[in-house]
Structure formats: structure tokens, C-alpha cells
TORKOL-236505 format. One record per atom (N, C-alpha, C): residue in one letter; atom name; residue number from 1; x, y negated, z negated. Coordinates in Angstrom, 3 decimals, padded with zeros to 6 digits, m for minus. Example, Ala and Ser with C-alpha at 12.3 -4.5 7.8 and 13.67 -1.06 7.14 Angstrom:
BEGIN
[dolo "A"; "N"; 1; [013.190; 005.690; m007.800]]
[dolo "A"; "CA"; 1; [012.300; 004.500; m007.800]]
[dolo "A"; "C"; 1; [013.200; 003.300; m007.800]]
[dolo "S"; "N"; 2; [012.850; 002.250; m007.080]]
[dolo "S"; "CA"; 2; [013.670; 001.060; m007.140]]
[dolo "S"; "C"; 2; [012.900; m000.030; m007.870]]
***
This chain:
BEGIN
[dolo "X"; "N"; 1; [000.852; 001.185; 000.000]]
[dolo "X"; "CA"; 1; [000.000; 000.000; 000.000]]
[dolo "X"; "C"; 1; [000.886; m001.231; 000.000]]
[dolo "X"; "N"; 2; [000.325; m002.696; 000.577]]
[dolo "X"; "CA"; 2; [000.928; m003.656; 000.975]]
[dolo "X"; "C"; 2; [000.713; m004.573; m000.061]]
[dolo "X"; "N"; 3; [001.602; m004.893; m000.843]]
[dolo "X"; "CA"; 3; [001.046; m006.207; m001.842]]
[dolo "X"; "C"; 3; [001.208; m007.205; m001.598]]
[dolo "X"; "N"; 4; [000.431; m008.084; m000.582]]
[dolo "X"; "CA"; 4; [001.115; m009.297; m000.355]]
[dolo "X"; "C"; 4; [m000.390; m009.861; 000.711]]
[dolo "X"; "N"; 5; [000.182; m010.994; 001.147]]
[dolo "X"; "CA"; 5; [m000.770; m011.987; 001.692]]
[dolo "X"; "C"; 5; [m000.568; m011.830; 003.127]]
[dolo "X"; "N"; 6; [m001.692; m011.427; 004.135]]
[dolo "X"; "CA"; 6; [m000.909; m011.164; 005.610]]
[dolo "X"; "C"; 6; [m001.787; m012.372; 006.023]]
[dolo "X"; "N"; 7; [m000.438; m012.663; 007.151]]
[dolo "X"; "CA"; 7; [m000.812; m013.893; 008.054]]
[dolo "X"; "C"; 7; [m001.258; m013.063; 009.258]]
[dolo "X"; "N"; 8; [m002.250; m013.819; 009.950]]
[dolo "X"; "CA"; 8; [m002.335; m013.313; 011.120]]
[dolo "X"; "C"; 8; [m001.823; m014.810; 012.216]]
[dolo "X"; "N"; 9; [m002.255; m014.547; 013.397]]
[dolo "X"; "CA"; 9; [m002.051; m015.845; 014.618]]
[dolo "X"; "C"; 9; [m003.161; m016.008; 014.885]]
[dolo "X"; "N"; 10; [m003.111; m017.379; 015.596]]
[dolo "X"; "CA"; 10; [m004.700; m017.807; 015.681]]
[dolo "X"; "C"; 10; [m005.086; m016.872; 016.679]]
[dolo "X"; "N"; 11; [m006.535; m016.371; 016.855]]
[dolo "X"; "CA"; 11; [m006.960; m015.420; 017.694]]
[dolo "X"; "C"; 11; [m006.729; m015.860; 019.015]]
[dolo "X"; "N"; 12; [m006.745; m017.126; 020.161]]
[dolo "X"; "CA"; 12; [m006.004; m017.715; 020.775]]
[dolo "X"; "C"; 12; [m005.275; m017.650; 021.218]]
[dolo "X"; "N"; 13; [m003.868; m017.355; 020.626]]
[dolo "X"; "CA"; 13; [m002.546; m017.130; 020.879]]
[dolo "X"; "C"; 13; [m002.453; m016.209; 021.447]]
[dolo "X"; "N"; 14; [m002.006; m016.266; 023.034]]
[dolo "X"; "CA"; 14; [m001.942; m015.114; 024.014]]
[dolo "X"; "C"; 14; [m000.845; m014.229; 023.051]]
[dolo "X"; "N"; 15; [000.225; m014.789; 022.792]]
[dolo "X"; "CA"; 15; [001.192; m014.252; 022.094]]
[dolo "X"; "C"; 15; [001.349; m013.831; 020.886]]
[dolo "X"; "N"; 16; [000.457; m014.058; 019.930]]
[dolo "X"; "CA"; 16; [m000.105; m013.741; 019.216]]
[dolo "X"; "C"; 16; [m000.208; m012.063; 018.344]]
[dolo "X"; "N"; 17; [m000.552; m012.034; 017.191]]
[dolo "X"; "CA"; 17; [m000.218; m010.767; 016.894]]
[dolo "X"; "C"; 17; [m001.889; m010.054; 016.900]]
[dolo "X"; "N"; 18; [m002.468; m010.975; 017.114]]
[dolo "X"; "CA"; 18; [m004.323; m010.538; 017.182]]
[dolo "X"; "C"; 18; [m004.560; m010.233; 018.538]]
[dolo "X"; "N"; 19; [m004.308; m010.793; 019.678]]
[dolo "X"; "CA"; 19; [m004.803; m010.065; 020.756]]
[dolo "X"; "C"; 19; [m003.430; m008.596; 020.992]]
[dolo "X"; "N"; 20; [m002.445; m008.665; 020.671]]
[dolo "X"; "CA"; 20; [m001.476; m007.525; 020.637]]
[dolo "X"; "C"; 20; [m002.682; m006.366; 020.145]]
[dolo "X"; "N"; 21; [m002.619; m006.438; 018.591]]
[dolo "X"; "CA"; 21; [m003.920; m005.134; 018.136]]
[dolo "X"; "C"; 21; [m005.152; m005.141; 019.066]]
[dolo "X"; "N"; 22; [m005.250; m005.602; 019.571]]
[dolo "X"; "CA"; 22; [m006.526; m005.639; 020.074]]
[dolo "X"; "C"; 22; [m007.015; m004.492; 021.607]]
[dolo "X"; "N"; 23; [m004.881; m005.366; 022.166]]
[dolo "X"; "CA"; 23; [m004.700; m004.658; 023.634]]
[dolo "X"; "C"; 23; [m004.548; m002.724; 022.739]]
[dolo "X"; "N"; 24; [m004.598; m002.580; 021.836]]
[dolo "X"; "CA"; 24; [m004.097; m001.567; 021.389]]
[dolo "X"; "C"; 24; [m006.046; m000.141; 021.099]]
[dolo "X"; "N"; 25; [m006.985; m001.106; 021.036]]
[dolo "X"; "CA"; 25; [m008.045; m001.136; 020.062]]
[dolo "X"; "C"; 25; [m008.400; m000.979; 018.742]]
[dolo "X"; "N"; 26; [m007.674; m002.005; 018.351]]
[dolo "X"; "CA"; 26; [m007.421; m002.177; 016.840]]
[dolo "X"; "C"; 26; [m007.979; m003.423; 016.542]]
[dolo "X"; "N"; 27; [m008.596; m003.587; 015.421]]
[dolo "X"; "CA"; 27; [m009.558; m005.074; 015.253]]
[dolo "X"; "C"; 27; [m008.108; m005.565; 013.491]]
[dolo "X"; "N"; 28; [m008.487; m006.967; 013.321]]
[dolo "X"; "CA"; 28; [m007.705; m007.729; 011.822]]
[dolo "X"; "C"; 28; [m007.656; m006.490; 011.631]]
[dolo "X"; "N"; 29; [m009.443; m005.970; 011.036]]
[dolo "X"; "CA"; 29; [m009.729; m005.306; 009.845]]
[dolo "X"; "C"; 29; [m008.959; m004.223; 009.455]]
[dolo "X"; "N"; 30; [m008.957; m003.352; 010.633]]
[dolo "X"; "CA"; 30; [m008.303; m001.585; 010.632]]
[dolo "X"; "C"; 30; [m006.959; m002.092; 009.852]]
[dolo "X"; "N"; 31; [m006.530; m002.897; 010.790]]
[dolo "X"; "CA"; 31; [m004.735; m003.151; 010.178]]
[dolo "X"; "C"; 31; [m004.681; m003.666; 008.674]]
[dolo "X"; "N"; 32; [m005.521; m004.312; 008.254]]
[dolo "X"; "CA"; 32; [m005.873; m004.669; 006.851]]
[dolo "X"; "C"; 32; [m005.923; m003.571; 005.962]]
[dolo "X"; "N"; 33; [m007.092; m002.602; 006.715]]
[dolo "X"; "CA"; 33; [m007.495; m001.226; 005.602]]
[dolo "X"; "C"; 33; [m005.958; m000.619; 005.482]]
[dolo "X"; "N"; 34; [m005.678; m000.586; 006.938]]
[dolo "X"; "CA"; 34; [m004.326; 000.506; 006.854]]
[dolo "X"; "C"; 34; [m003.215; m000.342; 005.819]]
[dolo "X"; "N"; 35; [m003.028; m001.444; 005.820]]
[dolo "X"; "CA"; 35; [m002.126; m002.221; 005.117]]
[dolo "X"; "C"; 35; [m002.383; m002.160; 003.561]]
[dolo "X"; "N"; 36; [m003.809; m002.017; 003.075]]
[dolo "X"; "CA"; 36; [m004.066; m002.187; 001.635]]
[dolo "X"; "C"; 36; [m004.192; m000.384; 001.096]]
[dolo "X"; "N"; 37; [m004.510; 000.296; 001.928]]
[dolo "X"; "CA"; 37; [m004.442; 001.326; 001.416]]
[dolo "X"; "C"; 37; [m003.631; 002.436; 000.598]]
[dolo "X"; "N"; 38; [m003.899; 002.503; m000.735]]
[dolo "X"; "CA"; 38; [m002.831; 003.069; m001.844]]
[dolo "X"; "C"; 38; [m001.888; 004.358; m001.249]]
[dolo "X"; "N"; 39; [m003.167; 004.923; 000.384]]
[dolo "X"; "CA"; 39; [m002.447; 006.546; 000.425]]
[dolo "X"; "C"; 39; [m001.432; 005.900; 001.636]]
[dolo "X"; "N"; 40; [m001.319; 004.594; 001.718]]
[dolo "X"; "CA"; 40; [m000.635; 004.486; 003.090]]
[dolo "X"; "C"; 40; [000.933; 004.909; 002.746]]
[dolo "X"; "N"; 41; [001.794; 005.492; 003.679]]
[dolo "X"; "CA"; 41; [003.056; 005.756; 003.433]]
[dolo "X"; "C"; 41; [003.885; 004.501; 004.131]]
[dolo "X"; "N"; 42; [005.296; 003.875; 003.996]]
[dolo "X"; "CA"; 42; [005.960; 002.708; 004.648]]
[dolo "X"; "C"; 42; [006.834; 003.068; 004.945]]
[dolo "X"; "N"; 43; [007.438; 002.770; 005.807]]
[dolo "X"; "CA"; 43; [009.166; 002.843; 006.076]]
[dolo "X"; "C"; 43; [009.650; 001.798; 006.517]]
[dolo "X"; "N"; 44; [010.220; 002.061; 007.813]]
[dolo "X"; "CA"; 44; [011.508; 001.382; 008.689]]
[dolo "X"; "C"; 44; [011.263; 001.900; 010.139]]
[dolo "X"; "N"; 45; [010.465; 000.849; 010.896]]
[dolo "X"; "CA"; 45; [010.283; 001.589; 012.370]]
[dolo "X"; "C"; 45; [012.046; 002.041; 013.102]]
[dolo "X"; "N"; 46; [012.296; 002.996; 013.546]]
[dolo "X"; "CA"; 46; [013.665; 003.252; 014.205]]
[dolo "X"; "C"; 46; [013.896; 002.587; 015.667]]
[dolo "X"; "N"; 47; [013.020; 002.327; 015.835]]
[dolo "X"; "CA"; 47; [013.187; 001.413; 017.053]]
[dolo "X"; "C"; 47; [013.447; m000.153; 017.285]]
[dolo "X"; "N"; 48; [012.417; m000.839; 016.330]]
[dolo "X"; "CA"; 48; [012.811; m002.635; 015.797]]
[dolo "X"; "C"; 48; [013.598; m002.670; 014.440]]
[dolo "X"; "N"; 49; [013.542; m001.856; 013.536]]
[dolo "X"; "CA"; 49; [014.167; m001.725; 012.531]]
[dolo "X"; "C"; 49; [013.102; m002.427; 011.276]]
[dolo "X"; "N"; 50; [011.788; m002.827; 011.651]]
[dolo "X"; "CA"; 50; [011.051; m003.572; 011.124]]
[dolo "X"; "C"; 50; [010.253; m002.586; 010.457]]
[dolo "X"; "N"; 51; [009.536; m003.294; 009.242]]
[dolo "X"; "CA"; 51; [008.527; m002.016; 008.226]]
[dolo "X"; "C"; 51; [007.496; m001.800; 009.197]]
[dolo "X"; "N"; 52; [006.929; m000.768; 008.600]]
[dolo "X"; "CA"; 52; [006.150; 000.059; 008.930]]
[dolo "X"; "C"; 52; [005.328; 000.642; 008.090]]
[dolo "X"; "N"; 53; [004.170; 001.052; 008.686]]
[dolo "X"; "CA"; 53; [003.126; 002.012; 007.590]]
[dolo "X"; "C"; 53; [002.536; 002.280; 008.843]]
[dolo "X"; "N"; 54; [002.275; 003.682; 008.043]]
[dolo "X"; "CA"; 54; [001.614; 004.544; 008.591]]
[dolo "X"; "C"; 54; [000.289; 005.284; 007.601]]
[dolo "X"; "N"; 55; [m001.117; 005.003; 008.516]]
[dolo "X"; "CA"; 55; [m001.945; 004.841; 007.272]]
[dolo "X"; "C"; 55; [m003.734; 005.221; 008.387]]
[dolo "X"; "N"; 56; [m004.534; 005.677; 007.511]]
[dolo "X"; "CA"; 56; [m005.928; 005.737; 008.275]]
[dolo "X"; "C"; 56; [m006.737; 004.432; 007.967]]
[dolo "X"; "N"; 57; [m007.917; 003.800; 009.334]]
[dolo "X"; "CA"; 57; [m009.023; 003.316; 008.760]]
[dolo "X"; "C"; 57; [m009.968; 003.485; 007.948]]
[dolo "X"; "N"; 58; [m010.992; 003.074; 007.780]]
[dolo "X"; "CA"; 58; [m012.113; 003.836; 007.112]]
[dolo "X"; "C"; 58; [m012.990; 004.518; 007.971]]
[dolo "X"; "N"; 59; [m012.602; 004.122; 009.152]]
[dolo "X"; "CA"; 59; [m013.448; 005.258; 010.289]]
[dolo "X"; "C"; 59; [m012.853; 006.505; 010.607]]
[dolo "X"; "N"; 60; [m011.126; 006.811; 010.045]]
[dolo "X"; "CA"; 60; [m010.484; 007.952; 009.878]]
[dolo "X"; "C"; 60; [m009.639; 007.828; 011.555]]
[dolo "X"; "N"; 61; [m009.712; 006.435; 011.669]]
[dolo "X"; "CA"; 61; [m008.698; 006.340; 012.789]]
[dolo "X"; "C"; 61; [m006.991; 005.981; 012.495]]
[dolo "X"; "N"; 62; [m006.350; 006.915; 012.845]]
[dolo "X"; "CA"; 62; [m004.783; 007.095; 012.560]]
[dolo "X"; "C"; 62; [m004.500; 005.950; 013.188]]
[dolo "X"; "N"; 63; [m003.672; 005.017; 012.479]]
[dolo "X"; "CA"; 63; [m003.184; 003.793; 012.377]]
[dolo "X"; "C"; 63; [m001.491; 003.278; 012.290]]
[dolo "X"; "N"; 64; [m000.651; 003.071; 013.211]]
[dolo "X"; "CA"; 64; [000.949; 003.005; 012.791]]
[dolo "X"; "C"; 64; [000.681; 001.298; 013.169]]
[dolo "X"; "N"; 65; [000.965; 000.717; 011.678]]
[dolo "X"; "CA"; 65; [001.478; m000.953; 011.673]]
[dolo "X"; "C"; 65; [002.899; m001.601; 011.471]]
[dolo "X"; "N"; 66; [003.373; m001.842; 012.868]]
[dolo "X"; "CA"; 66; [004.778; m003.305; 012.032]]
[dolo "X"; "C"; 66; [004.643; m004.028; 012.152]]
[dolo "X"; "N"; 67; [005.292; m004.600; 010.750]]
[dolo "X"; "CA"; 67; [005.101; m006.197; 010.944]]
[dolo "X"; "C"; 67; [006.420; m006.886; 010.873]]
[dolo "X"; "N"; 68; [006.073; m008.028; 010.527]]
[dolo "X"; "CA"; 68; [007.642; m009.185; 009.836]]
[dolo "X"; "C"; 68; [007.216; m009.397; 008.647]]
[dolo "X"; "N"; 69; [008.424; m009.102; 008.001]]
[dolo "X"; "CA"; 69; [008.240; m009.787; 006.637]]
[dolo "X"; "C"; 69; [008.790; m011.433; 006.528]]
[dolo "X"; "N"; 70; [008.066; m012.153; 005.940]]
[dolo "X"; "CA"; 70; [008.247; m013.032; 005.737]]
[dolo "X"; "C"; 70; [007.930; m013.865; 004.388]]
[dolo "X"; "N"; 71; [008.942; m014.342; 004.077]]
[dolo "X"; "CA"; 71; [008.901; m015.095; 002.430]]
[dolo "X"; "C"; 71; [008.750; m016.296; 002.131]]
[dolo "X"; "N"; 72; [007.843; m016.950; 001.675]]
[dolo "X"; "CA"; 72; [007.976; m018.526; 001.767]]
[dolo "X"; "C"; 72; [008.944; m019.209; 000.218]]
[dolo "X"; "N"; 73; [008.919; m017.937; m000.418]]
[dolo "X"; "CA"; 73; [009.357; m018.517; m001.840]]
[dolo "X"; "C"; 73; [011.247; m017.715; m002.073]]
[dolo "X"; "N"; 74; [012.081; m018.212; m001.327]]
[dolo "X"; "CA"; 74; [013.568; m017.839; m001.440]]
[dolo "X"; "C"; 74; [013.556; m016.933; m002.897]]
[dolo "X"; "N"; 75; [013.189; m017.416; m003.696]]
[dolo "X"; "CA"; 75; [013.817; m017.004; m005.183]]
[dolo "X"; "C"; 75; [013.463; m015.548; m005.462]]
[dolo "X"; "N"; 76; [011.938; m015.517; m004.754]]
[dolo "X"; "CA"; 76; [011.378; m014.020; m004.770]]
[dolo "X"; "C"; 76; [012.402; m013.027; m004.177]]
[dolo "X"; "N"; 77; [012.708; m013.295; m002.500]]
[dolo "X"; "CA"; 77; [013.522; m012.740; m001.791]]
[dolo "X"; "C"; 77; [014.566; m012.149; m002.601]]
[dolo "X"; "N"; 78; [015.182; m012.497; m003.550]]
[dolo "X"; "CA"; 78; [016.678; m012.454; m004.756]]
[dolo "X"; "C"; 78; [016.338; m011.071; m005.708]]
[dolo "X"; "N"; 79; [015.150; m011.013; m006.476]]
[dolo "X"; "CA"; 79; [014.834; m010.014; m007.442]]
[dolo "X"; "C"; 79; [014.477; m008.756; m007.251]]
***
């Protein structure tokens, strides 16, 4: 499970990380469930080197999410 605050891009943004899930058929939500979910497992994609989870919807659709991590508070980054 993901503890943290996810940003998305404005839905808009060709480039964007919302029409990306989308070209995929994936809506916010799925990536949300899969992101908050306690049974989700995380790693290290081997290909971008970026996290990962791997996790179901609530419709029991198999779900692989990466993202960026990103920190707005330096000091956190440290502990």
C-alpha cells in the first residue's frame, strides 16, 4: 500500500499521466485502488528503474502501476 498523496495531470494534458492510463483502459480510480491497497506488493520496475506495484481493482482487474516519486518537503527525503 501507498502512503502518500498522488498527483495526477490535468486530464487535458496530451502528455499527461491521465490520458497515458486511459490509452491503457485504466480510469484515476483503478490506479488509486491498486495504489491504496494493503495486499498491493511494490518494487523497482527493471526497465525505468522507477517504483512499482503490482496490485488488483475492485473489479479484480490485474493492475501493474509506475510512478515518480516526488517530495515537496527535502527534510522528509533524509529520514
Amino acid at each position: 500500500m501507498i502512503d502518500a498523496d498522488i498527483i495526477w495531470d490535468l486530464d487535458d494534458d496530451p502528455d499527461g499521466n491521465v490520458p497515458h492510463i486511459a490509452e491503457h483502459g485504466v480510469t484515476v480510480e483503478e490506479v488509486e485502488e491498486v495504489l491504496r491497497d494493503p495486499r498491493t506488493r511494490t518494487g523497482k520496475s527493471r526497465r525505468s528503474g522507477r517504483p512499482q506495484a503490482f496490485g488488483f481493482t475492485s473489479s479484480g482487474k490485474h493492475s501493474t502501476v509506475i510512478w515518480d516519486e516526488v517530495c515537496d518537503d527535502p527534510r522528509r527525503s533524509i529520514l
